[in-house]
C-alpha positions in Angstrom: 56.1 39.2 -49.9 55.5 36.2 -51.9 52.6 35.6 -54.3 50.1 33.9 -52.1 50.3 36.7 -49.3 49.8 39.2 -52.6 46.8 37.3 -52.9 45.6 37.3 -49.2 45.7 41.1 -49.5 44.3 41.6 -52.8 41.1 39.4 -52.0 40.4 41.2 -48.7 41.0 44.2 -49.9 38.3 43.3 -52.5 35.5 42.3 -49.7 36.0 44.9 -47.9 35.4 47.7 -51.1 32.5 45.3 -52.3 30.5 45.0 -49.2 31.0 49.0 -48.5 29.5 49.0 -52.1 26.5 46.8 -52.1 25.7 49.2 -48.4 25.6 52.0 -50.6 22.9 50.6 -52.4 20.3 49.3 -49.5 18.3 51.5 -46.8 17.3 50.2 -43.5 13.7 50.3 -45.0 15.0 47.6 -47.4 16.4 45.2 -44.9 13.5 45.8 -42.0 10.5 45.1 -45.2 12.3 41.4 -45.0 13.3 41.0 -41.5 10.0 41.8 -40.6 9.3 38.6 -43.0 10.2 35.7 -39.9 8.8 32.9 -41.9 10.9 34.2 -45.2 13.9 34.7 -42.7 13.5 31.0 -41.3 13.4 29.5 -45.0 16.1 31.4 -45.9 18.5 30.2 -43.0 17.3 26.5 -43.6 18.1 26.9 -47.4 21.5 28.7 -46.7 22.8 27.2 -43.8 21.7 23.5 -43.4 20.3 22.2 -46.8 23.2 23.9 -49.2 26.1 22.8 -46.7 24.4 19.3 -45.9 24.3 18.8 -49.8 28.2 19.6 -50.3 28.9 17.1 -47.3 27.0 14.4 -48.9 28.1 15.2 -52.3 31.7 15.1 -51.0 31.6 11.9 -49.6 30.0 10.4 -52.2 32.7 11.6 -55.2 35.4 10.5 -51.8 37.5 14.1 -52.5 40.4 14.4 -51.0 40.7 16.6 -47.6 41.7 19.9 -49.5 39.2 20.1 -52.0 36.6 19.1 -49.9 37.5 22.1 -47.6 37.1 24.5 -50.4 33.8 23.1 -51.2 32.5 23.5 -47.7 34.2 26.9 -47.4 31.8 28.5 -50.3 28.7 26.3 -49.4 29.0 28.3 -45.9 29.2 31.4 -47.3 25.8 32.8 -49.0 24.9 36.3 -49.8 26.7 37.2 -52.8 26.3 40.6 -54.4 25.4 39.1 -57.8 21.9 38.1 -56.2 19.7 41.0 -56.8 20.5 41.6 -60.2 20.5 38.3 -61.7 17.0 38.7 -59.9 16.2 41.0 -61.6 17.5 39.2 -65.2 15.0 36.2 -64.0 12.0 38.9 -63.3 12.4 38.2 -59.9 11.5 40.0 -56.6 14.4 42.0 -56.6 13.4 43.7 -53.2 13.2 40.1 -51.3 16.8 39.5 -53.2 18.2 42.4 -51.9 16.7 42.1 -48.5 18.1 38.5 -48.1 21.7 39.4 -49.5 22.6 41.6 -47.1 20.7 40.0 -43.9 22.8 36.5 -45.4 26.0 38.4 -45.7 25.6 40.0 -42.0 25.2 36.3 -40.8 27.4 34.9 -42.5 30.1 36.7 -40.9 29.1 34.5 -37.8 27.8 31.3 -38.6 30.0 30.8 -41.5 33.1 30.1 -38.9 30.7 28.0 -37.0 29.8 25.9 -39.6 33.2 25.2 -40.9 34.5 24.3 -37.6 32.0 22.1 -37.3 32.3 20.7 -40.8 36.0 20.8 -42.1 37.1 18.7 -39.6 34.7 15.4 -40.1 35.8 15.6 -44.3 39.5 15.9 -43.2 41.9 12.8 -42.1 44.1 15.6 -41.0 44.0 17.4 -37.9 46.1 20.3 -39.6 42.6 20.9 -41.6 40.7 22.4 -38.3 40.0 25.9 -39.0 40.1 28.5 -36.0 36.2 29.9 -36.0 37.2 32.7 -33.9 39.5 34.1 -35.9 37.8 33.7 -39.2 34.9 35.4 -37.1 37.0 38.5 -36.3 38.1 38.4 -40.0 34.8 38.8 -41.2 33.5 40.9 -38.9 35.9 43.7 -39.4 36.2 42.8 -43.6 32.5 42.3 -44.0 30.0 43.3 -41.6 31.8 46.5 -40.6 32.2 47.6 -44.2 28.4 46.6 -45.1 27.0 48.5 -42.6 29.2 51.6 -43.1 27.9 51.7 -46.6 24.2 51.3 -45.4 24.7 54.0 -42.8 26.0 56.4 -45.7 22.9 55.4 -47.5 20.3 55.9 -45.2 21.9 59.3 -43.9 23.6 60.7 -46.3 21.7 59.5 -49.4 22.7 62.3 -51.9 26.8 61.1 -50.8 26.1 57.6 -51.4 24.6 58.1 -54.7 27.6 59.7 -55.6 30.2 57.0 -54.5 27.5 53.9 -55.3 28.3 53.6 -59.4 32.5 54.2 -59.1 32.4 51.6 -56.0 30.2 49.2 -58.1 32.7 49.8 -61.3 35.6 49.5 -58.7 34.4 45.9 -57.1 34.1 45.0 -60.7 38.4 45.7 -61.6 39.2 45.0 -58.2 37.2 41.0 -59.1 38.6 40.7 -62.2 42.2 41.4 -60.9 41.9 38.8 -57.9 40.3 36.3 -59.7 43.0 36.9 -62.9 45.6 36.7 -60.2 44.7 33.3 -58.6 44.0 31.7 -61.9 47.6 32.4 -63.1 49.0 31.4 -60.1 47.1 28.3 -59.5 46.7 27.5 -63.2 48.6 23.8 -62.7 46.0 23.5 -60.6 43.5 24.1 -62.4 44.6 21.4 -64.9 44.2 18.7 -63.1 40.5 19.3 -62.9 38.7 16.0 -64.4 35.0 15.9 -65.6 34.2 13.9 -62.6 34.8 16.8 -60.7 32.3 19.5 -63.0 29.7 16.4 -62.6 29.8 16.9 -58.6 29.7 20.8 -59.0 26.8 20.5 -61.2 24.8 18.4 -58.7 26.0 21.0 -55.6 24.2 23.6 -58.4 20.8 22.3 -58.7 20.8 20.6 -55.0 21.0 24.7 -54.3 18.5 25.8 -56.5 16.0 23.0 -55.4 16.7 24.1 -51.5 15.8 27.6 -52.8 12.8 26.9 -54.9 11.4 25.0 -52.5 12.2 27.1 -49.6 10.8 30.0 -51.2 7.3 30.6 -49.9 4.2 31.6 -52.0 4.8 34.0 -55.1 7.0 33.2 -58.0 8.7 35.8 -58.2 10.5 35.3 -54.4 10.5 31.8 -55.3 13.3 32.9 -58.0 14.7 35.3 -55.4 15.4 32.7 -53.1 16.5 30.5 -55.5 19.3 32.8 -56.9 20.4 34.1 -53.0 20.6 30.3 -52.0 22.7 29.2 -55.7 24.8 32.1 -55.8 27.8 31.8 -52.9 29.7 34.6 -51.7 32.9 33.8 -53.3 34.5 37.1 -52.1 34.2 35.8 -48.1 35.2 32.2 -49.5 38.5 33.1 -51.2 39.7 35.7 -48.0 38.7 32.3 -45.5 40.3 30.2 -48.3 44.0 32.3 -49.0 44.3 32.9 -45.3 43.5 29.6 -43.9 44.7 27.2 -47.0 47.3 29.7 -48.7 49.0 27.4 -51.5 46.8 24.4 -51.9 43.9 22.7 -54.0 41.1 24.3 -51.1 41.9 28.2 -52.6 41.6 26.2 -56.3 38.4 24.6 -55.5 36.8 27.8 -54.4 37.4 29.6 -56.9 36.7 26.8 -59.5 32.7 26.2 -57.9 32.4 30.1 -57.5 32.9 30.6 -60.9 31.1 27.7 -62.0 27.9 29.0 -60.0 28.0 32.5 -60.9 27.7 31.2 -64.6 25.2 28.4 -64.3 23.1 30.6 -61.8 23.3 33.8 -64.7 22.1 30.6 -67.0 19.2 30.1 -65.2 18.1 33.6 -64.5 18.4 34.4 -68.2 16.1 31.3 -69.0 14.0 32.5 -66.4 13.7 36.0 -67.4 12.6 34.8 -71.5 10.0 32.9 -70.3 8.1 35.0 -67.4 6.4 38.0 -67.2 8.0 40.6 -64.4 7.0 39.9 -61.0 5.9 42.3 -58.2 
């Protein structure tokens, strides 16, 4: 087994405890209170799925990156509903229940319309037929490592609530080692990588940032507080989902580099902004 597959295994392995995880933490009351929400739902799927991706398209043109990089790039901007959304709403003052509510329902879809969207989009960024990703099979992929898992755990919440507030806090500590270890992992291996970063590059990643949190403010109905909700579910990509489509599609190459890099680089600018956030507001309802 060489390093790369090490790493295919480790990552998935990782979604698969972290989704059962954020389940354990979420009823059916939780997600139905938003669902119920169609106009929330409908700006939430516009932010997420067409103004985020459309944003890494354009920016990709416009900085010309090369076929690989922009593939990691579009991999993460397909991918929303990361688990750090509810409580870095919750650092802003936030609507944590509309965070929460949106995270999951995101991370459901994504498992579908994430393939979709890369099929579509890898290819017209790529001067390489080699670069078209199979949707069906990162469809099966995520069904079984994130939607199954994700609704096991809200199953064992919403039945057997004394059980899942048992396993919710060593799951929770366990995504944590599990994250550190993947992302540790990659880093080392793809440190020469890495290197070669250039400031022109943290320039485009910076503009993806605030293109998603303007989709999100702006997308995020009446209220401040969801509007910050929405703001940190559309900013903060799922970069668990990213790195298994990422290692198993792009194994050794600057596409498993560039995800990382941007889901890193999002996760701190988003915790940034919510800390700024949360200073200068009172707590919304």
């Amino acid at each position: 087994m060489n390093m790369d597959q090490l790493i295919n295994i480790l990552v998935t392995i990782t979604l698969v405890e972290m989704m059962a995880a954020i389940g354990l933490g979420v009823t059916f009351g939780d997600l139905v209170e938003v669902a119920w929400n169609w106009r929330l739902l409908a700006q939430a799927a516009a932010a997420n799925y067409i103004c985020v991706p459309a944003a890494a398209v354009g920016l990709l043109v416009l900085f010309r990156a090369n076929s690989m990089v922009a593939a990691g790039f579009l991999i993460l901007a397909a991918c929303p509903g990361a688990p750090f959304g509810p409580p870095f709403t919750a650092i802003a003052r936030g609507n944590v229940a509309v965070s929460v509510g949106l995270m999951v329902i995101l991370a459901g879809s994504s498992a579908i319309l994430a393939p979709l969207l890369l099929y579509l989009l890898i290819p017209l960024l790529s001067e390489s037929e080699s670069l078209a990703v199979e949707g069906t099979r990162i469809a099966g992929t995520l069904f079984v490592t994130q939607l199954v898992p994700l609704c096991v755990g809200v199953a064992v919440r919403q039945w057997r609530p004394l059980l899942a507030d048992r396993l919710k806090e060593p799951a929770n500590q366990l995504s944590k080692v599990l994250n550190l270890v993947a992302i540790g992992l990659i880093l080392v291996v793809h440190f020469d990588l890495l290197t070669e970063i250039r400031l022109r590059a943290f320039v485009g990643m910076l503009a993806l940032l605030i293109a998603s949190w303007a989709a999100g403010w702006l997308l995020g109905g009446p209220g401040t507080g969801n509007r910050k909700a929405m703001t940190l579910t559309t900013s903060l990509r799922n970069v668990g989902v990213g790195l298994v489509i990422a290692t198993g599609a792009f194994a050794s190459t600057a596409a498993v580099t560039a995800t990382l890099v941007y889901g890193l680089f999002e996760v701190v600018g988003s915790l940034l902004l919510a800390v700024a956030w949360g200073r200068r507001a009172p707590a919304a309802n």
